[in-house]
N, C-alpha and C positions, 0 to 999 in steps of 0.2 A: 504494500500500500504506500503510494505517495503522494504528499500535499503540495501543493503549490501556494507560495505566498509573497506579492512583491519579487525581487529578484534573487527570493531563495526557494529551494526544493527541499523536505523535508521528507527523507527514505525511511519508511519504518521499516521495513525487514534489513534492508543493510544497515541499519542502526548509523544513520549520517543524514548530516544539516550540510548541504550545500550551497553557495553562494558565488558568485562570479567568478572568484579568483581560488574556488577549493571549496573543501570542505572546513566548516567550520567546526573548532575541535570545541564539545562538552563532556563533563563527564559522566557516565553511566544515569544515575540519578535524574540529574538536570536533562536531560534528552527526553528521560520519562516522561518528568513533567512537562515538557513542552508538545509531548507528543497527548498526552494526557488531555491537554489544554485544546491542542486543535483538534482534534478527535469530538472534541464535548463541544465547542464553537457552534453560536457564541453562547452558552450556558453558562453561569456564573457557578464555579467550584468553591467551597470553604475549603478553608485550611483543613479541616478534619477529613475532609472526602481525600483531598489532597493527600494527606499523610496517610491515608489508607491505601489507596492505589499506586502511590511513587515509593512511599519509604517503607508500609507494611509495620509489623512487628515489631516492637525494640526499640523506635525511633527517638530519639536524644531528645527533643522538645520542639514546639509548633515552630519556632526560628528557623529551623530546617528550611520549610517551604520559603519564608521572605527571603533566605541566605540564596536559594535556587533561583526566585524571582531575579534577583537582585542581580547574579551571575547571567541569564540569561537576557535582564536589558543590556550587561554591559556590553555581549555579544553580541546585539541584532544591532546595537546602537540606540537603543530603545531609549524612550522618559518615561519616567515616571507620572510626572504632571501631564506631558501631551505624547500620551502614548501612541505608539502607531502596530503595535502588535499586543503587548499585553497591559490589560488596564487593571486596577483595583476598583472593586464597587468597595464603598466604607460599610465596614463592618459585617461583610458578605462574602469577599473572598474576590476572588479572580476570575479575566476571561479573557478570550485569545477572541481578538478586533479587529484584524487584518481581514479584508477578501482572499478568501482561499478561490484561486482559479482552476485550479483543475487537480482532480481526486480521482481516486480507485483505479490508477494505473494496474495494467498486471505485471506482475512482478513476476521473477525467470523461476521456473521450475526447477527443484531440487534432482540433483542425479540420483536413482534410486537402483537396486539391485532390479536385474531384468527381473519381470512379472512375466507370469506364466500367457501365454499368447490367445490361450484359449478362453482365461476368462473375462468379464468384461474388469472396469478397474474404476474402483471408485474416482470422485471426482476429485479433481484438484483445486484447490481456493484460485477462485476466477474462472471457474468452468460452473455453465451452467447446468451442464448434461449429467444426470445421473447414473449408475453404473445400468449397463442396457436387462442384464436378467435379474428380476428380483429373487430372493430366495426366503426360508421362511428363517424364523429365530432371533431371540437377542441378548445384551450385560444390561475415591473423590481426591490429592493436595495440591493444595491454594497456592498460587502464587506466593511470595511476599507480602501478600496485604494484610493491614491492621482487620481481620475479620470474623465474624462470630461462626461460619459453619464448619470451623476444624478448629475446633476450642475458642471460639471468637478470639478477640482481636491478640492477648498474648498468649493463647493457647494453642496456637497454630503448630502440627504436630509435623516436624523439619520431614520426617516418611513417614506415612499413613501404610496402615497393611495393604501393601499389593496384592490385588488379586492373582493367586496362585496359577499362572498360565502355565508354569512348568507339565501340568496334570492336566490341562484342561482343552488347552488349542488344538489345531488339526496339523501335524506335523510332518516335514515332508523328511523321508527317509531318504537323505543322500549325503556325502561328504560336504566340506566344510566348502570345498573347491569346483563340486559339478554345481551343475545347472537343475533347479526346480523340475519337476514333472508337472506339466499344466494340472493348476487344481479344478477339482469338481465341484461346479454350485450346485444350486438348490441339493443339497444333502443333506438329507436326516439330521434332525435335533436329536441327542439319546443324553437322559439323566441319569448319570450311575447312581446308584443308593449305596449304603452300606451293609453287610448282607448282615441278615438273623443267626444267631447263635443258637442251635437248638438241638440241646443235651451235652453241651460243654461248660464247665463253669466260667463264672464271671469275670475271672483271671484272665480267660481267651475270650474277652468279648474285641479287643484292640484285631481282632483278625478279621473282622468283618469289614474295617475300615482300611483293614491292610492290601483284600483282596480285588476292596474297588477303586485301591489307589492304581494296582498293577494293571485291572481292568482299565481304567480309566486310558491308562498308557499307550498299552497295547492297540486299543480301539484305534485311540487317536493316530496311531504310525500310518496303519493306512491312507488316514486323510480322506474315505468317501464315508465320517459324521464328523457331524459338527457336536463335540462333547461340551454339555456343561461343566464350566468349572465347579470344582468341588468346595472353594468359600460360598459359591451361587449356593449348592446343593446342601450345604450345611444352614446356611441361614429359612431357606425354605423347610426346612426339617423342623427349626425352633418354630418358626413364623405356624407350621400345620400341628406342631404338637406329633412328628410322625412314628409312630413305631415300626422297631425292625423285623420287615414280616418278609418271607419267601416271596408273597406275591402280594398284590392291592386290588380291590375291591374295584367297579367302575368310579362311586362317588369321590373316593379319594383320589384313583389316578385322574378325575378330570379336576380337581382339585390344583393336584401337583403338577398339571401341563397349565393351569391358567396363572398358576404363580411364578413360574419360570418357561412360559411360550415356548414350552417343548411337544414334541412330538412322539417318542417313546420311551419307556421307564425302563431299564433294566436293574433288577432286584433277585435275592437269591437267596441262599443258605449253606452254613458248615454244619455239619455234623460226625459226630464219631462212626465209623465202620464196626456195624456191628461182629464180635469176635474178635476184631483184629487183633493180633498179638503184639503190633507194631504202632499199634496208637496212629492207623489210617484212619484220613478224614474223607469225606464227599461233600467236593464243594457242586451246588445246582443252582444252574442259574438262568433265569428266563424274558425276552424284551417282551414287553406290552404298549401297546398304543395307548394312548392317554384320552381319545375321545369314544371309543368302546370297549376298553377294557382287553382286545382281542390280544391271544396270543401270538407274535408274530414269529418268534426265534427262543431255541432252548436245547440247552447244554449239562453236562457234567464230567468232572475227573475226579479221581483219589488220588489221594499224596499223603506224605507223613507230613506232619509240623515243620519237618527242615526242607521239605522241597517245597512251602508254599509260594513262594515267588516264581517258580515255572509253572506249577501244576497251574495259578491264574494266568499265566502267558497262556497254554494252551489250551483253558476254557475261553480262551479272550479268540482264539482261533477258531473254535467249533462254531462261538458263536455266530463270527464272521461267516463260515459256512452255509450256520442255518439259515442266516437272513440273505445269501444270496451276496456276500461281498468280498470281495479280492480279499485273503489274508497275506497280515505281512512278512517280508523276506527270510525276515529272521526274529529271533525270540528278543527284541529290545531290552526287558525288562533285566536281563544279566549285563548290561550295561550298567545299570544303574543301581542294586540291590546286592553287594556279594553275600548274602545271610540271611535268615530269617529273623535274628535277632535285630539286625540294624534294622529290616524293614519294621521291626515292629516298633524300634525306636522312631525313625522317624515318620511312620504313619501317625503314631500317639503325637509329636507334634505338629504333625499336620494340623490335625482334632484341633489343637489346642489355640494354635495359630489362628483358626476360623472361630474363636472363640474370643480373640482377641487376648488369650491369655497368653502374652509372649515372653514372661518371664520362666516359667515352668516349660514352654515349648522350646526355649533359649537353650535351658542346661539339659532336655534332652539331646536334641542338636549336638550339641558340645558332645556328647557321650558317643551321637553315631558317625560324629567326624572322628572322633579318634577312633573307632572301627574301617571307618573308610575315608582315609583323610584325603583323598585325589577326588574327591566326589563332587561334581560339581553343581548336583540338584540341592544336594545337603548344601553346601556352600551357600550358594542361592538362599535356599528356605532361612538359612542361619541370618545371613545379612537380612534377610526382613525383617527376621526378630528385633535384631540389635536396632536396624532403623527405628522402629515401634516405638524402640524404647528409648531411643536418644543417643544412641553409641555412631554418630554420625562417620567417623573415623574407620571403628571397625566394622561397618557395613560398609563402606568404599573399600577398605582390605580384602572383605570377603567376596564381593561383589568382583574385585580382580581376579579373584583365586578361583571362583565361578567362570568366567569365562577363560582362563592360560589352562584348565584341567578340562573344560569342555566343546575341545577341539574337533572330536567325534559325538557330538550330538545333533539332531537333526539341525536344518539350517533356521527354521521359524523358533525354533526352542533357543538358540541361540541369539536370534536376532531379541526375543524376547527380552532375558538374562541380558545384555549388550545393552539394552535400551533403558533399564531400571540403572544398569552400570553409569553409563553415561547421566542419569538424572541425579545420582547422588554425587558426580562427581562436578555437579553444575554445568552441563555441557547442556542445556536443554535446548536447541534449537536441533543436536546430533541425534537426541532423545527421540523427538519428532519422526528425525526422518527416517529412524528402526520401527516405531509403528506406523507409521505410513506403508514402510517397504512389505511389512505384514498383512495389512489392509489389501494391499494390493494382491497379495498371492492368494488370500482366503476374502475376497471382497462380499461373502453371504458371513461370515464369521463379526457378527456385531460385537464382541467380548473386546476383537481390536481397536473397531470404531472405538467404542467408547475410551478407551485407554488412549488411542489417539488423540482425542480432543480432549481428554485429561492432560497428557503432554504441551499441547499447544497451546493450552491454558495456562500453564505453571510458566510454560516459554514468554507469555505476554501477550500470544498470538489469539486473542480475542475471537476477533470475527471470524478466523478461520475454523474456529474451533465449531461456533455456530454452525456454519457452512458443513463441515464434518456429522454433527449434531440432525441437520437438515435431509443429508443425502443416508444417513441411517433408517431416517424414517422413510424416505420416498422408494427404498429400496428395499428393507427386509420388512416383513409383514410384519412378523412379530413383535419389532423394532418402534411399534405403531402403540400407543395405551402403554410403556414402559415407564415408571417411574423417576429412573434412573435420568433418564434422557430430561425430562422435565425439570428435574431438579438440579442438573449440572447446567443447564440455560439459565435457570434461575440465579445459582452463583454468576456463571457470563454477565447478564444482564445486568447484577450489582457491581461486580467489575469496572464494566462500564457507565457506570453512573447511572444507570437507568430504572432505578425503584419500583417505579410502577409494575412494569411487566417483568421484573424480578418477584414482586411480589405475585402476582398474575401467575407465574409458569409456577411457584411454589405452591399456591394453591390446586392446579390442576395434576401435580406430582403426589398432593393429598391425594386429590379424587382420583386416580389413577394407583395409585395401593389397596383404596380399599377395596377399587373393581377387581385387581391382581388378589389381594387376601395379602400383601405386604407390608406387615405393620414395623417393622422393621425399617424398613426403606419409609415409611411415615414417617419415622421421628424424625432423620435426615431431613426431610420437607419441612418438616413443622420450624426447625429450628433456620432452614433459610427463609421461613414464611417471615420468621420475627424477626430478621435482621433487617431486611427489607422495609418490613413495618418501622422498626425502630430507628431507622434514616430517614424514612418520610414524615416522623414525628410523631407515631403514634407509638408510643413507649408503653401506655395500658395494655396495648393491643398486641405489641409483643413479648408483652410479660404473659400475657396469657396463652401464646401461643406456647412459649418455653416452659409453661405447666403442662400443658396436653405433649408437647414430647416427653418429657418427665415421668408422667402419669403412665405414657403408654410404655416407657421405657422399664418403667419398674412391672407392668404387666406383663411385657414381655421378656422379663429377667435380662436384659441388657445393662448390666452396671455401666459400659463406657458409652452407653448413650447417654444414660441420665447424668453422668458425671461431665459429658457434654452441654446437656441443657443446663445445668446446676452453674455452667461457670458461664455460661451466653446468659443467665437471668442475673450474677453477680454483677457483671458489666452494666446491663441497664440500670439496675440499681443502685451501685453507684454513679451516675451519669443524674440518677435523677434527686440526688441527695439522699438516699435510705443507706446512710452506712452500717447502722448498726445492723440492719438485716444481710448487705454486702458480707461484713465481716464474718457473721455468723457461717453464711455459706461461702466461702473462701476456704476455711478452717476447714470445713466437713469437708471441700474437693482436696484440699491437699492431703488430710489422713487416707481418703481414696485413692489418689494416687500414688501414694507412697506403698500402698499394699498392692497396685498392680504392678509398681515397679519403673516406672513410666517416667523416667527421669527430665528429660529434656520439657516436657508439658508440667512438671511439677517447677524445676526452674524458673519456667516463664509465668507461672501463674504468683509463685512468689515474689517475685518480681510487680504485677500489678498490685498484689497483697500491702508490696512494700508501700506504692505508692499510698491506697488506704490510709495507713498505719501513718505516714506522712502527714498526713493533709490533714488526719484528727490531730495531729503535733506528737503522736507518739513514736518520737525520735528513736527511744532504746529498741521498741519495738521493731520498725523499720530495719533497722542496724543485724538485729538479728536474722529474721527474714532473709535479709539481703547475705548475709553469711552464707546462711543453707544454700540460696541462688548460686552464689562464687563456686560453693564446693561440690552443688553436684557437676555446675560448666566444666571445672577442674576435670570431674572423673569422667564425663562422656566427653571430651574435647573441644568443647564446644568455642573455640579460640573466640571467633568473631562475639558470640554471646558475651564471654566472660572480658572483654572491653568496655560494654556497656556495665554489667553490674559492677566490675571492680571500678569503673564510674559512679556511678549510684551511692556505689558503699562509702565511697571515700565524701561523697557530697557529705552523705550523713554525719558522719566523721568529725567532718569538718563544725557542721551546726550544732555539735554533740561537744568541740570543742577541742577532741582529741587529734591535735593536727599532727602527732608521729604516726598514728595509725593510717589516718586522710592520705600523708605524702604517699606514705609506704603501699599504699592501694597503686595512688597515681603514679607514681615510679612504674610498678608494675603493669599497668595499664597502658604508660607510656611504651614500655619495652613491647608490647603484645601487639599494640596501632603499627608501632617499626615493622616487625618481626611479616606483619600479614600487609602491610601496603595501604593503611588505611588511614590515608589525609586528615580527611573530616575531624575520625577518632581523633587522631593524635594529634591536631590542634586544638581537639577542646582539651583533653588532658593535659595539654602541654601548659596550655592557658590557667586550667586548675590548680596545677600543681606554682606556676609561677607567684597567681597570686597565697597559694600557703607559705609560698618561701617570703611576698613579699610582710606577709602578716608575721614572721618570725625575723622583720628585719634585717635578711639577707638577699640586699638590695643589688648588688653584682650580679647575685645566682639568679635572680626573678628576671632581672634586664633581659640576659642569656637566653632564657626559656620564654619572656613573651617574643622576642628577637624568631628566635628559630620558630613559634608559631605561626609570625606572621609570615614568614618563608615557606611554611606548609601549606599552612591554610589558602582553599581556592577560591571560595566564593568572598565578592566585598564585604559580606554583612558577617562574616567571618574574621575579614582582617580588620573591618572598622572595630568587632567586642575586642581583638588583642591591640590595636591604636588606642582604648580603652585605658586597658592595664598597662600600657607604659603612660599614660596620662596620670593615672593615677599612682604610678611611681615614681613620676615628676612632682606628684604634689607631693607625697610622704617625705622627700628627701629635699626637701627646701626648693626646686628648680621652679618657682610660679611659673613663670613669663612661660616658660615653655610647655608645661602645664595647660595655661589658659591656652595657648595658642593649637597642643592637641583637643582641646575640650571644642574652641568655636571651629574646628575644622571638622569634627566627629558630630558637632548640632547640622554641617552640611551636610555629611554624609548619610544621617540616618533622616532629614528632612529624604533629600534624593530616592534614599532605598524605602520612605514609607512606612518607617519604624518607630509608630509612637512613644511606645513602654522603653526601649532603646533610647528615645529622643528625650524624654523626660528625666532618667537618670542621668543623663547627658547634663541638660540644662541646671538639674541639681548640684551637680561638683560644678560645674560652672563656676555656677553663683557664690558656691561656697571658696572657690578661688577667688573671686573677683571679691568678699571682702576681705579675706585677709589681704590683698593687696590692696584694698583702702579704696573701693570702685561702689559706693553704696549704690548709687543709682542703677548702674548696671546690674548690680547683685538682685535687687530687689524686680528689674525688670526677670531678669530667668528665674528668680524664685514664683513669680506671677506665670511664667511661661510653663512650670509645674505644673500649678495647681489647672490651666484651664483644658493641662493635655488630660489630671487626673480627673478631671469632672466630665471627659469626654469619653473615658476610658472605662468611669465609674469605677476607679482606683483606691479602695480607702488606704491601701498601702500608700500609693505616690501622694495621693492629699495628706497625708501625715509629713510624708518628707516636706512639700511645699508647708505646714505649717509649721515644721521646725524651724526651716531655711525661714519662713519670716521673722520667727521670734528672735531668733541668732542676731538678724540684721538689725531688728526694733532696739537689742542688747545693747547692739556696738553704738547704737545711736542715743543711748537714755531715753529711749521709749517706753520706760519700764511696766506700765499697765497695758501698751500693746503687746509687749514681748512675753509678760504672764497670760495675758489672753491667748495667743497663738502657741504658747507651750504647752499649755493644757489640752486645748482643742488635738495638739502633734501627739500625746502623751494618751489623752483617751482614743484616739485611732490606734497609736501602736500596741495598746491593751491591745485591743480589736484584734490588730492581728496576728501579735504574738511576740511583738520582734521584742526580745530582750535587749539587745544589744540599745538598738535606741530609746527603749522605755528610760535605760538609766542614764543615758546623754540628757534625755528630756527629766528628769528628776533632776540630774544637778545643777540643770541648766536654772531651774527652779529656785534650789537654792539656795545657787548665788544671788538671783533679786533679792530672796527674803532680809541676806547675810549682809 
């Protein structure tokens, strides 16, 4: 996609601002926004929409967006006052002003691994044609945004459980190096179940899930069905309540095809061999159609316990037989299984994984990699775990080790593995183009759709995803009334600024579960229905929605739903000042999470917690809080994270008083911004830690550190707060003149960049320069230029500073009943807001009149 505006071109996919003589270099961020801005033209964005779509999760404070502002007038050439690209409406936020001439260019098609010839091939973003033969069947992580439906805004979970495609896709048996065999559309839906146990004890019940993991396998090598995934097939299990039987009834199999838009069931049973003297089983197993119950295909073999992993390869063959389909070349399943003991390891956390229990799944993992540590499906399943759980690091390790061990596995299995690889290792536009390349070889396979435009979603790539979203439904039938699909438009849709029909497709992803019988896939909706609502202002209205996910989450035993809605209802709540009930529920999601283990989501929720605990003024609280944040970033490696908290912490630190702790944050903070390449970070830390040096009166060391900030730091509204602190270093160390002369340079700059609260502390040290240098009138004009920023700001903070700075002035002049009038008035605001510091300047200031 690209914009035209005046005599620049603005490339979204090549991530480039061009202009007569080049491209014009911004950095990642600031592109966002600008791309953000023209996209929404001319719609006016708040800072809050802003900080949800450019900076997402985590972000250091609303200055962010003015600082980007501020950077990208200085780049177009832009004004402030007469803008010719972007304007400020007061008190509303931003909007991109320029005539945009010409849009929706198409942009070059990506090079994709040849696609099979035969089939047709989904479409491409900018193709209007959708894939020529329809076939039947069909299948959530956010971008960076500050947002409520993957833990709302700081619960955004860095990997969400990938849906298990290693077990589920249609996979083409050939080396790493030949060529696809044209795949086959319209082909059968088939939902493996887990077979019944019947006359084995409870102990072997883990083999029924074992047998349809192999089944599931073997199916898929062929490539002529299209298998449900086994998280699909597990959650339909919770959602029907289903028991493990040989066979089903017609009410239930029509049941279990309208919840998962399948076409046939296959279902079975183990049992012991009567007599055997070798502990033989017979495993039986039979497909049925799902809209009359008929039998279509059926099978059995015996095997001892230790040959179960073949003995299901070759019912996986009969069955291929009975139903009339090619079986394949060779037994795959000895590829992947050397034992029965690992497959029952890692069958059991299969289970447990679609359970979302991935700490208990985790240390089984662990047990069947060291049984088979070349294993690259285990690999795989392992690094989901640890994603889950926040081990961002050792899921990219294992995620390697998946794919350098799984050189011989089919090529769509691979491309899968590759594409989850590439998203943890932040390569996501590469991400894209491994599900696209999947898309295209199985274009009736909707499991990929939909993971596609999950991809190109987390990539940035909006529209396309839609487009992707679009051509799912026009093409597979079943792909039509999916939950799923309505609900991932619905995040799109708020992505994109566009609430209403966020709200809209969230509703119809309701109505569309409960036609399916997917309550399950409800809460997901309910909880995008309330983010939507609670952007467009209706905060009652999405509190209520976050109880009926809730409500249905605890009905349908899903602890990480409800522990979802629990912390998307925290957020409203505090937004709308209910803190005591915020706090309450914060506390109960964090002992929740701490028992699923879920480190990186308990981090970030600590993290909002702190602010809470903040904003009541419970400093020690915060302080603590912010600890546990530090130490679990520490143990999952969360680098980029633990920047911002060992910021935070050391803030508190600081207001707490204890400025060896503060440094020793910042120090280390600073070392972490170097270490990972991160500007921004490391001149605000640079900046924090200067001014703790300059409050300990080591005024060489502070020079040095605001010096080298101002050398880092990119944006103006960046280097104007570090022009700031050498201002105010000039004032502490006697230098006025030079002093005043950065303070009325710094009243330009932030007049310029639009930055009132900036411009008023400004104006403040000012005044307060200009009287000790013996300038009443001036003094008194910038303490007035305070008070009319704070009355516009509705400031009681800065209207206390302007009524300090008048009494100071009223002092120096023997004003003495003005200067006790306007200290008190400074004195009851600063109660108000807490600041000790100046409560007791305003008390002595006090008196001295009385004395």
């Amino acid at each position: 996609m690209r914009y035209r505006f005046a005599e620049l071109t603005l490339d979204l996919e090549a991530g480039r601002l061009e202009g007569p003589d080049g491209e014009l270099p911004l950095r990642p961020q600031t592109f966002r926004l600008l791309a953000v801005l023209v996209e929404e033209a001319p719609r006016v964005l708040s800072q809050d929409e802003l900080l949800d779509r450019v900076w997402g999760a985590e972000h250091l404070s609303s200055n962010s967006v003015r600082q980007a502002v501020s950077e990208l007038r200085s780049v177009l050439g832009d004004s402030a006052n007469r803008p010719q690209y972007i304007a400020t409406v007061h008190r509303r936020g931003y909007r991109f002003v320029a005539d945009l001439l010409a849009a929706d260019l198409e942009r070059e098609e990506e090079a994709l691994p040849a696609a099979p010839q035969a089939a047709p091939q989904p479409p491409r973003p900018g193709s209007a044609l959708p894939p020529s033969s329809p076939a039947p069947n069909g299948y959530e992580t956010r971008p960076a945004q500050r947002r409520s439906p993957a833990l709302s805004p700081t619960l955004i979970l860095a990997a969400t459980l990938i849906t298990l495609a290693v077990l589920a896709g249609a996979w083409w048996w050939t080396s790493a190096d030949s060529e696809p065999e044209p795949a086959t559309t319209n082909r059968p839906s088939l939902a493996v179940l887990p077979f019944a146990n019947l006359g084995l004890g409870d102990d072997e019940r883990w083999m029924g899930s074992a047998v349809a993991e192999v089944l599931r396998f073997e199916l898929a090598t062929a490539g002529q069905l299209r298998l449900v995934p086994g998280e699909t097939v597990a959650r339909m299990s919770r959602e029907l309540q289903l028991e493990r039987l040989a066979d089903y009834g017609g009410e239930t199999l029509a049941a279990v095809g309208s919840n998962l838009g399948v076409e046939w069931v296959l279902a079975g049973a183990y049992l012991p061999v009567t007599g055997s003297e070798t502990g033989e089983l017979l495993l039986q197993a039979q497909v049925q159609r799902t809209d009359d119950a008929a039998v279509i295909g059926w099978a059995q073999e015996t095997c001892t316990p230790d040959e179960l992993a073949p003995a299901a390869a070759r019912l996986a063959r009969a069955l291929q037989t009975s139903l009339g389909l090619a079986t394949s070349a060779e037994e795959a399943a000895g590829l992947w299984m050397p034992d029965t003991h690992t497959l029952r390891l890692y069958s059991q956390a299969l289970e447990l994984l679609r359970r979302k229990e991935a700490e208990e799944a985790r240390v089984l993992l662990e047990q069947a990699l060291h049984r088979s540590p070349d294993n690259p499906l285990i690999h795989d399943a392992l690094s989901t775990a640890y994603g889950f759980l926040g081990f961002d690091a050792r899921a990219r390790d294992l995620s390697r080790l998946a794919l350098e061990h799984g050189e011989d596995l089919p090529r769509s299995l691979r491309l899968a593995i590759e594409a989850r690889a590439l998203a943890l290792e932040g390569q996501k536009d590469e991400a894209v183009a491994r599900w696209q390349a999947l898309w295209q070889f199985y274009p009736d396979e909707a499991e990929h759709g939909l993971e596609l435009a999950q991809a190109q979603r987390a990539a940035g790539r909006y529209q396309e995803a839609l487009e992707t979203l679009d051509a799912l439904r026009s093409t597979l039938p079943a792909a039509q009334g999916d939950p799923r699909i309505s609900r991932l438009e619905s995040d799109l849709f708020a992505d994109l600024g566009d609430f209403a029909i966020s709200r809209d497709k969230a509703l119809q992803a309701i109505e569309e579960a409960a036609q399916r019988g997917t309550p399950l896939l409800a809460v997901d909706a309910h909880r995008s229905h309330a983010w939507a609502l609670g952007r467009l202002g209706d905060k009652a209205a999405a509190l209520a929605a976050l109880e009926r996910a809730e409500a249905l989450s605890v009905q349908m035993r899903n602890p990480l739903g409800r522990i979802f809605a629990l912390c998307d209802r925290a957020q409203v709540l505090q937004r709308l000042g209910r803190l005591d009930e915020a706090e309450a529920i914060y506390r109960e999601v964090l002992v929740l999470l701490r028992q699923r283990g879920t480190r990186k989501a308990e981090a970030l929720t600590l993290n909002n917690f702190a602010s809470l605990l903040a904003s009541r003024g419970d400093l020690p609280g915060a302080r603590e809080v912010l600890e546990r944040s530090v130490e679990l970033k520490r143990e999952i490696g969360d680098s980029r994270g633990l920047v911002t908290s060992l910021t935070n912490l050391s803030n508190v630190h600081r207001f707490l008083g204890d400025l060896t702790a503060a440094a020793a944050y910042l120090e280390e903070s600073v070392e972490q911004a170097r270490q990972l390449g991160l500007p921004e970070q490391l001149g605000a830390s640079l900046r924090s830690l200067a001014y703790l040096r300059l409050r300990e009166e080591r005024f060489e060391v502070a020079r040095a550190l605001f010096n080298e900030a101002l050398e880092v730091s990119a944006s103006e509204e960046a280097k104007a707060e570090t022009r700031f602190g050498l201002a105010t270093l000039a004032r502490k160390t006697g230098e006025l003149e030079e002093a005043q002369r950065h303070f009325e340079q710094l009243v330009r700059d932030y007049r310029r960049l639009e930055a009132p609260e900036s411009l008023a502390h400004t104006f403040h040290s000012l005044g307060e320069v200009q009287l000790l240098r013996g300038e009443p009138a001036a003094s008194r004009n910038s303490f007035e230029e305070v008070m009319t920023l704070a009355r516009s700001l509705e400031s009681s903070m800065l209207e206390a500073y302007a009524h300090f700075g008048l009494g100071r002035l009223a002092e120096e002049n023997g004003e003495l009943a003005t200067a006790e009038t306007e200290l008190r008035r400074a004195l009851d605001l600063f109660l108000e807001v807490g600041d000790e510091e100046r409560i007791e300047e305003c008390r002595a200031a006090l008196a001295r009149l009385k004395a």
